[in-house]
Backbone as a chain_set.jsonl record, in Angstrom:
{"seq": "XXXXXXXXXXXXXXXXXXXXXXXXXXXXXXXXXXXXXXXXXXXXXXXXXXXXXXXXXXXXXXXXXXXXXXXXXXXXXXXXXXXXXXXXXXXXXXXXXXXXXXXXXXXXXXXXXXX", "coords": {"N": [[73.338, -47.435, -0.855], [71.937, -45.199, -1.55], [70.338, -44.629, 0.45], [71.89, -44.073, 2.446], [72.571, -41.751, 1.75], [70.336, -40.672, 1.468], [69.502, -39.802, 4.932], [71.749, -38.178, 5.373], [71.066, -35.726, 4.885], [69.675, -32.449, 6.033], [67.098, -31.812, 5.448], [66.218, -33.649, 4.206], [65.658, -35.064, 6.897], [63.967, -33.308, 8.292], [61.776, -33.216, 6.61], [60.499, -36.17, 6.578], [60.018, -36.095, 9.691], [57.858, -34.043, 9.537], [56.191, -35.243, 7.886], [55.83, -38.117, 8.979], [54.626, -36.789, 11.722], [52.617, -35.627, 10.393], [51.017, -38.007, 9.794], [50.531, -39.261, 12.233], [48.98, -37.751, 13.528], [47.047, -38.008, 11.536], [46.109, -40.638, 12.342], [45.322, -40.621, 15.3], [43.349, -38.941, 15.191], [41.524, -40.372, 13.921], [41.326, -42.748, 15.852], [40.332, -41.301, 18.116], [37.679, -40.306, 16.769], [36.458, -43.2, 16.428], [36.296, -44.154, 19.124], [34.394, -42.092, 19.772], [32.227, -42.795, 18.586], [31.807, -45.388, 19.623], [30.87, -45.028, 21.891], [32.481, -44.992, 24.118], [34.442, -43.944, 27.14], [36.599, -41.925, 28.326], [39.432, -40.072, 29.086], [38.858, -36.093, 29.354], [41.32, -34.75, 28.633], [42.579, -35.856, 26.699], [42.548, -34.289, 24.782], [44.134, -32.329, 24.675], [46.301, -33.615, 23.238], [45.896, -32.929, 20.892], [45.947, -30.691, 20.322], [48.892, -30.181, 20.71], [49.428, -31.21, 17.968], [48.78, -29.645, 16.588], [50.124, -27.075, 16.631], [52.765, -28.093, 15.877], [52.019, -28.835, 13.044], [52.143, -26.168, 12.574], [55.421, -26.15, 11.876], [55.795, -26.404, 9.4], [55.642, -24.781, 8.077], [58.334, -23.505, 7.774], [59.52, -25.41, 5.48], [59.88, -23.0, 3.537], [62.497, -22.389, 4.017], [63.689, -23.542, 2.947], [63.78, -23.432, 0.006], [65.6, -20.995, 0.29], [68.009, -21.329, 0.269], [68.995, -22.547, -2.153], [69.148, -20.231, -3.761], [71.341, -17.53, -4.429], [70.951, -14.88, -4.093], [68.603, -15.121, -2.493], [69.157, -15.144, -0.404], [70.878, -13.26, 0.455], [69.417, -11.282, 0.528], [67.504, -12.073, 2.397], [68.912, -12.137, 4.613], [69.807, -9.288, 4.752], [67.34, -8.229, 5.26], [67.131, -9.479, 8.175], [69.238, -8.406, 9.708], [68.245, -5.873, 9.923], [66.158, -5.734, 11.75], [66.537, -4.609, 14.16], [66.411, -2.026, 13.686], [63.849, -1.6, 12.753], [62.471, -1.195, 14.816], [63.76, 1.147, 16.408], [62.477, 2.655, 14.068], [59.532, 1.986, 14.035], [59.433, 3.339, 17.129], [60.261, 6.103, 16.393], [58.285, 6.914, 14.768], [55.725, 6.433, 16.054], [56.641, 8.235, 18.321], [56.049, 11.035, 16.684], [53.902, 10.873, 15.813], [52.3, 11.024, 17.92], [53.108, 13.239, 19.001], [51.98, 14.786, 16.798], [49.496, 14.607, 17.672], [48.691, 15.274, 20.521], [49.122, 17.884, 19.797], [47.313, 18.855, 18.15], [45.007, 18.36, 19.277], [45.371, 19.977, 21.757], [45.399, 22.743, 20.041], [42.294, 22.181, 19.287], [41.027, 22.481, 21.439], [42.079, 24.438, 22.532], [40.447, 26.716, 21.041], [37.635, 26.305, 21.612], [37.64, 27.984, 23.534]], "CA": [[74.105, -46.211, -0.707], [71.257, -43.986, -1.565], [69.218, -44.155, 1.767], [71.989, -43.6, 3.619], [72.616, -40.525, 1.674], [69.11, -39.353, 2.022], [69.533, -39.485, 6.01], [72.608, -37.278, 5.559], [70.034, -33.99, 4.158], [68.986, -31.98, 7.205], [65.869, -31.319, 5.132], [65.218, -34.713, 3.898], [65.17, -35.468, 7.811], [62.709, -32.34, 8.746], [60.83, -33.389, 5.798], [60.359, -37.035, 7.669], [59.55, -35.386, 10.819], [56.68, -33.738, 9.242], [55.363, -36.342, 7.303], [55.084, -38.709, 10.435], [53.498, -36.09, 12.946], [51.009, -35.711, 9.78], [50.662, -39.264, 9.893], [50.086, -39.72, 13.559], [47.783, -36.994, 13.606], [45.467, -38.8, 11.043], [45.742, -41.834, 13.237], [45.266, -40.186, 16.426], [41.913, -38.448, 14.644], [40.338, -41.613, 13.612], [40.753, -43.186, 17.33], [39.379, -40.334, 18.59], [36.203, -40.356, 15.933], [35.764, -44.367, 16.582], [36.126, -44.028, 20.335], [33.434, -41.224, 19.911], [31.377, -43.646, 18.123], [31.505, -46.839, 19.919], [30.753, -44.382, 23.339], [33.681, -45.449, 25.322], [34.924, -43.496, 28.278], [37.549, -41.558, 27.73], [39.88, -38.274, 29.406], [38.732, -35.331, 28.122], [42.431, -34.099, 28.7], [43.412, -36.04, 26.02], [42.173, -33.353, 23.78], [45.351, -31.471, 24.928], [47.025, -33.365, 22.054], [45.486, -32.694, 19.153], [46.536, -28.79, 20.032], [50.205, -30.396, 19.912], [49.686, -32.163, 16.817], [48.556, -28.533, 15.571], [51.539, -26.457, 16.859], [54.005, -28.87, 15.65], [52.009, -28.255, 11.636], [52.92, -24.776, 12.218], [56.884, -26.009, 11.462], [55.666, -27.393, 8.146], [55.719, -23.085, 7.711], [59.47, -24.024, 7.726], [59.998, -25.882, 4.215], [60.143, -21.995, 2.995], [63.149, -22.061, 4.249], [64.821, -24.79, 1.818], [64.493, -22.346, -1.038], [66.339, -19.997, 0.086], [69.458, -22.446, 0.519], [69.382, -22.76, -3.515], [69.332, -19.145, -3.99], [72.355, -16.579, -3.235], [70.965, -13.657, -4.124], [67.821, -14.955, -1.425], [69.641, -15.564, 1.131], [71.96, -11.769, 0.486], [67.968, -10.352, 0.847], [67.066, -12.72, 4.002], [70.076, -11.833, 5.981], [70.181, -7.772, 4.838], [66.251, -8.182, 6.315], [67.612, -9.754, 9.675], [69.878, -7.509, 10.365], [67.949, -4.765, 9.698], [65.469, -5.833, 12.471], [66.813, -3.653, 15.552], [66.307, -0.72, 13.116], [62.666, -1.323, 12.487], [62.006, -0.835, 16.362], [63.497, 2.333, 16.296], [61.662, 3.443, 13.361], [58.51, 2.525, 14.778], [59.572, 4.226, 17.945], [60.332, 7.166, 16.24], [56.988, 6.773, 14.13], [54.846, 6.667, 17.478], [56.935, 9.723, 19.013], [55.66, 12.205, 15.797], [52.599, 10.391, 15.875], [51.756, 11.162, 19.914], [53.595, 14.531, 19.153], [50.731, 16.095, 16.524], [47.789, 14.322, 18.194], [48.819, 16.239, 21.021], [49.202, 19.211, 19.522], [45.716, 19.269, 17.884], [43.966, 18.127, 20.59], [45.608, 21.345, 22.284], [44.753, 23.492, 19.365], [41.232, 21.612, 19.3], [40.599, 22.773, 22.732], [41.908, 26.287, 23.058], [39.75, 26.622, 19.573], [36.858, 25.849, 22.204], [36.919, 28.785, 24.214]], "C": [[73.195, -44.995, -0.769], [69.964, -43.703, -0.42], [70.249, -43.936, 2.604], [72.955, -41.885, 3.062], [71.182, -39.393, 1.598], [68.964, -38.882, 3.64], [70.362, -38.631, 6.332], [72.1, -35.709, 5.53], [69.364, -33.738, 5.269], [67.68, -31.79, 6.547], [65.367, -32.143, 4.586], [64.349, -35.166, 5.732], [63.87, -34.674, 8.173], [61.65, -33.053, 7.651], [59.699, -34.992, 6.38], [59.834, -36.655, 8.55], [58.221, -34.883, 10.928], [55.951, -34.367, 8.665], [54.792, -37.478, 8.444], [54.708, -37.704, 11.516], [52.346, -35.999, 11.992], [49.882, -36.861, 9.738], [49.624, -40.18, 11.09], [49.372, -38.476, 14.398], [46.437, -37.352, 12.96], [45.144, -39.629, 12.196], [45.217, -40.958, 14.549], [43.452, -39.496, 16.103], [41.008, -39.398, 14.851], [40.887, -42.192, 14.617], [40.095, -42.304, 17.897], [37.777, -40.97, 18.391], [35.421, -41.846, 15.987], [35.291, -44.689, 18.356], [34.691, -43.052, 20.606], [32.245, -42.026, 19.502], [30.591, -44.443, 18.51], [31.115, -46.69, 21.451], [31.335, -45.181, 24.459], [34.086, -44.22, 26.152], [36.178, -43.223, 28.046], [38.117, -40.106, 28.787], [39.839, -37.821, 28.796], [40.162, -34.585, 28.213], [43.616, -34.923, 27.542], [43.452, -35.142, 24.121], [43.752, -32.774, 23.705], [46.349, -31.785, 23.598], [47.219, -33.262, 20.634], [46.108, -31.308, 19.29], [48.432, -29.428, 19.684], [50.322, -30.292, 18.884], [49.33, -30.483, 15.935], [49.64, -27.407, 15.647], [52.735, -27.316, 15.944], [53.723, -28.795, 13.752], [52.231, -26.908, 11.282], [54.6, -24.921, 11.67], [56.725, -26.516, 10.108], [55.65, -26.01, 6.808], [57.366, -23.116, 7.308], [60.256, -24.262, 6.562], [60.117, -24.754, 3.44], [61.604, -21.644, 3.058], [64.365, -22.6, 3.231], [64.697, -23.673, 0.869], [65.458, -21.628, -1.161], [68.218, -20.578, -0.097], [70.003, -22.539, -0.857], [69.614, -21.148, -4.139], [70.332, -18.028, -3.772], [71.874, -15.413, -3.125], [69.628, -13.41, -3.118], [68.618, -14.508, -0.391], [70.535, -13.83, 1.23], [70.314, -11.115, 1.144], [67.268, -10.714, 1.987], [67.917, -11.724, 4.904], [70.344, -10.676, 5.94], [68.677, -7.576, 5.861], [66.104, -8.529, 8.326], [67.932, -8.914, 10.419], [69.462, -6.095, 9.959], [66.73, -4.718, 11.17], [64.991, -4.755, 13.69], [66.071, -2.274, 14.618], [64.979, -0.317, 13.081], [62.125, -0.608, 13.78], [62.459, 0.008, 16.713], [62.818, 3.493, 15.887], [60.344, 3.32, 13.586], [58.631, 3.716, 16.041], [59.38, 5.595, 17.565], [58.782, 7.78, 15.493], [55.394, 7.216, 15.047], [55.13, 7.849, 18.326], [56.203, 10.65, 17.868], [54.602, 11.679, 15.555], [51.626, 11.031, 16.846], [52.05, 12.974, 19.484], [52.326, 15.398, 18.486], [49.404, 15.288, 16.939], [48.066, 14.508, 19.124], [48.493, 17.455, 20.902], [48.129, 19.836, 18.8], [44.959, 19.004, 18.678], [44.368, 19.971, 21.314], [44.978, 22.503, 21.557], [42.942, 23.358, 19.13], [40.281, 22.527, 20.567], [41.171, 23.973, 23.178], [40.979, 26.558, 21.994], [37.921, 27.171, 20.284], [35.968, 27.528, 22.738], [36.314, 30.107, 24.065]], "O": [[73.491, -43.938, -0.211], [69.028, -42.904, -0.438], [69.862, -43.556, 3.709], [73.689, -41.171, 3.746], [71.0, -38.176, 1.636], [68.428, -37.795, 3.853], [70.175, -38.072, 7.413], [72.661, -34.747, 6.055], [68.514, -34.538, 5.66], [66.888, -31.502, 7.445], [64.194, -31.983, 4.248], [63.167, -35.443, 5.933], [62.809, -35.276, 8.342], [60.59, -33.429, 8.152], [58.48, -34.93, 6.536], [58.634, -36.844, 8.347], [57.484, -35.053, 11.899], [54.768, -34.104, 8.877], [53.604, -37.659, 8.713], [54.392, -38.382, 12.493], [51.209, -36.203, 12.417], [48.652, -36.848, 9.685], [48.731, -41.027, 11.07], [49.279, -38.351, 15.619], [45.288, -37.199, 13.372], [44.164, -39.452, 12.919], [44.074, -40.676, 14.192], [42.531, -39.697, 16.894], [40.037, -39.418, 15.607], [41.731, -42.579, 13.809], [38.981, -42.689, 18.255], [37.025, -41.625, 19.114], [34.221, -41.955, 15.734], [34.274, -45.267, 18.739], [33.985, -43.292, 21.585], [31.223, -41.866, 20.169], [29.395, -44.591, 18.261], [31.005, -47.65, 22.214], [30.816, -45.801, 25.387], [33.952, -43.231, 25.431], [36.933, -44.087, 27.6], [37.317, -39.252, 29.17], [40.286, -38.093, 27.682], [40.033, -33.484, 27.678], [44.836, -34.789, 27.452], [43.988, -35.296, 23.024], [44.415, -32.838, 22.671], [46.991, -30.931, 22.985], [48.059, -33.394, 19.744], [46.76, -30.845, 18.354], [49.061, -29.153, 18.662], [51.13, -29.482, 18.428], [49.661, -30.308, 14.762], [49.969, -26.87, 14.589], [53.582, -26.631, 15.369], [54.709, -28.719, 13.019], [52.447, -26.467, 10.154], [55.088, -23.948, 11.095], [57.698, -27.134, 9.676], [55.648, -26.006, 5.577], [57.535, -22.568, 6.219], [61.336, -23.704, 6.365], [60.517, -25.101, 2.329], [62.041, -20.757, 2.325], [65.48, -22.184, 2.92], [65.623, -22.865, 0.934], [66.143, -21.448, -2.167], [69.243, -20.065, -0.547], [71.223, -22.61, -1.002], [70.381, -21.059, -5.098], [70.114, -17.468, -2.697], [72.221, -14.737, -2.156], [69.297, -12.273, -2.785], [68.539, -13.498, 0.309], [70.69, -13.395, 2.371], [70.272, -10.528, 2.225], [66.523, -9.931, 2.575], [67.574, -10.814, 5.658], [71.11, -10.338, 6.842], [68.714, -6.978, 6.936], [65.414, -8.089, 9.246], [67.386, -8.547, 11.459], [70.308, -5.243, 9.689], [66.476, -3.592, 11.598], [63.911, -4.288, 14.051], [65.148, -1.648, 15.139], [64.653, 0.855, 13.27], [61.439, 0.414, 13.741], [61.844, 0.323, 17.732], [62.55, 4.567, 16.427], [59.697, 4.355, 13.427], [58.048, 4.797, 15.963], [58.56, 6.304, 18.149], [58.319, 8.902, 15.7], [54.439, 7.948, 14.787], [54.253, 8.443, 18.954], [55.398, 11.279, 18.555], [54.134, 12.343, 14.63], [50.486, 11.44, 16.628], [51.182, 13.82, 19.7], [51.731, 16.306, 19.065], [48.335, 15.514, 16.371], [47.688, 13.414, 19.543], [47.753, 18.09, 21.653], [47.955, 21.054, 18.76], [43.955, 19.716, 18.686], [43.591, 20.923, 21.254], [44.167, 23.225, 22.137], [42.323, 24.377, 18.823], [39.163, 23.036, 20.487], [40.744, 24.515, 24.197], [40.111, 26.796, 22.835], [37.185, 28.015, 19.773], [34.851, 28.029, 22.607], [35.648, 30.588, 24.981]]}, "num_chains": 1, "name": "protein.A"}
């Protein structure tokens, strides 16, 4: 009863997921490193999937996410940060307009200053 309530946990499964791509990234290493060894002939296009195998440990960035699931008062501070998103890209905007605006306006003063 208790393995088929660990397959029920979306985050026991991710957790799985990442444990075998870590797995079959060792393996995949050490054929590489014996193939390199034993100077066998080989596509070098099979390099291509070690970059997978390294994209795919970027979701292992992910398991940050289980915390917040136990937390309410995270998750109130995640989701006020979400939806605050659009806002930031105004406030840069507006940040870069009064930015542009006095490095303009000393450059101008800079250069009548001049003559």
């Amino acid at each position: 009863a208790s393995v088929s309530l660990f397959w029920k946990s979306g985050w026991n499964i991710f957790d799985f997921i990442n444990i075998l791509i870590a797995i079959l990234e060792v393996g995949f290493v050490s054929f590489l490193g014996s193939a390199f060894s034993s100077g066998q002939n080989f596509d070098p296009k099979i390099f291509r999937l070690l970059r997978i195998f390294r994209s795919l440990r970027a979701v292992r960035a992910l398991r940050v996410l289980r915390t917040i699931t136990f937390f309410s008062s995270l998750q109130i501070i995640v989701g006020t940060l979400l939806r605050s998103i659009p806002a930031w890209g105004m406030i840069t905007a507006l940040l870069f307009l009064v930015l542009y605006v006095f490095g303009r306006s000393s450059e101008t003063a800079r250069h009548t200053g001049d003559r």
